[in-house]
C-alpha positions as CSV (number, residue, x, y, z in Angstrom):
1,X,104.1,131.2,154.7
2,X,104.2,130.2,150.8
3,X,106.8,129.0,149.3
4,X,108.2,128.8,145.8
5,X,110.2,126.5,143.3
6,X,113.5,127.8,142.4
7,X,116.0,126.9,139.6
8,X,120.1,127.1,139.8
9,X,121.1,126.7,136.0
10,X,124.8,125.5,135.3
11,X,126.5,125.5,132.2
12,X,128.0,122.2,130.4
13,X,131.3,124.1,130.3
14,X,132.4,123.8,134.0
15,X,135.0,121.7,136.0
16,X,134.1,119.0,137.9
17,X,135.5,120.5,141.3
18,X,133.9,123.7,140.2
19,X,130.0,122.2,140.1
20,X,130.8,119.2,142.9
21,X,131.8,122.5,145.3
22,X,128.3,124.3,144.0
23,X,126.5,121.3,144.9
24,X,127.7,120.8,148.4
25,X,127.4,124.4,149.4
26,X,124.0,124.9,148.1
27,X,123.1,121.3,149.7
28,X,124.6,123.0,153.0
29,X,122.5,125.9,153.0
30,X,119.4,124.5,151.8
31,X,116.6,123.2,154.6
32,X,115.7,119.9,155.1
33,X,112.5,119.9,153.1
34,X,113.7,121.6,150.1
35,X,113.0,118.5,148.1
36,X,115.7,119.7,146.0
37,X,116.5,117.6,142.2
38,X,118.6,117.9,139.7
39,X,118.0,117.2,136.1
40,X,119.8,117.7,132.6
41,X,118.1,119.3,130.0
42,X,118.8,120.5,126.4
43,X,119.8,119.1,123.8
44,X,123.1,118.3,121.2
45,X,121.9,121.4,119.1
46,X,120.9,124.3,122.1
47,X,122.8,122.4,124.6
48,X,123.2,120.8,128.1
49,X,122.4,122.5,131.1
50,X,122.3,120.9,134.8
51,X,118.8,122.2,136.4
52,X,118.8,122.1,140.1
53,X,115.2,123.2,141.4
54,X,114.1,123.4,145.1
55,X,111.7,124.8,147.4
56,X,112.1,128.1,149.4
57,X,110.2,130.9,150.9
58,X,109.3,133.8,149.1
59,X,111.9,136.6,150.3
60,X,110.6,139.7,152.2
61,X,110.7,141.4,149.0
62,X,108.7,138.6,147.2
63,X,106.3,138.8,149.9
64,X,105.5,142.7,150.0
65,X,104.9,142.6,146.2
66,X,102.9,139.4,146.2
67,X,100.9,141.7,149.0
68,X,100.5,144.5,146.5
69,X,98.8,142.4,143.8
70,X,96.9,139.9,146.0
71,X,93.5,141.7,145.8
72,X,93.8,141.6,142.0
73,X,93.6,137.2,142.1
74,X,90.2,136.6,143.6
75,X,89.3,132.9,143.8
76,X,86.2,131.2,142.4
77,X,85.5,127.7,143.2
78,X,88.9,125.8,143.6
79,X,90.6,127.9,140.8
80,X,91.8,131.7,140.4
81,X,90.4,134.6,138.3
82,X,93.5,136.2,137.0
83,X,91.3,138.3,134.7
84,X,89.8,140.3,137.5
């Protein structure tokens, strides 16, 4: 099975009980080798956004249109062709 990096983005306009509940229910329902982080990111111009990124499998959804385009990456060496 593969698995896949996802992101949770959260705004710099939040309250503190707001993003400390996000954080504990998303640490509840995440899996022990999610190897989840969290980063800031932005800037005083764009602006501040908590990142939280972690590792899940692909959903059945994912998986049947991963399927669809497999044949389409063939690999050659240790690297893909995407142009084939």
């Amino acid at each position: 099975m593969r698995i896949v990096k996802d992101y949770i983005e959260i705004t710099d306009y939040t309250s503190l009980d707001a993003l400390i509940d996000t954080l504990v229910s998303l640490r509840q329902t995440l899996g022990e080798d999610a190897g989840a982080e969290l980063r800031l990111r932005g800037d005083d111009v764009f602006g501040r956004t908590l990142s939280i990124s972690y590792m899940r499998p692909l959903t059945e959804e994912e998986a049947a249109c991963e399927g669809r385009y497999a044949h389409l990456c063939e690999p050659i060496g240790n690297r893909l062709d995407l142009a084939a």
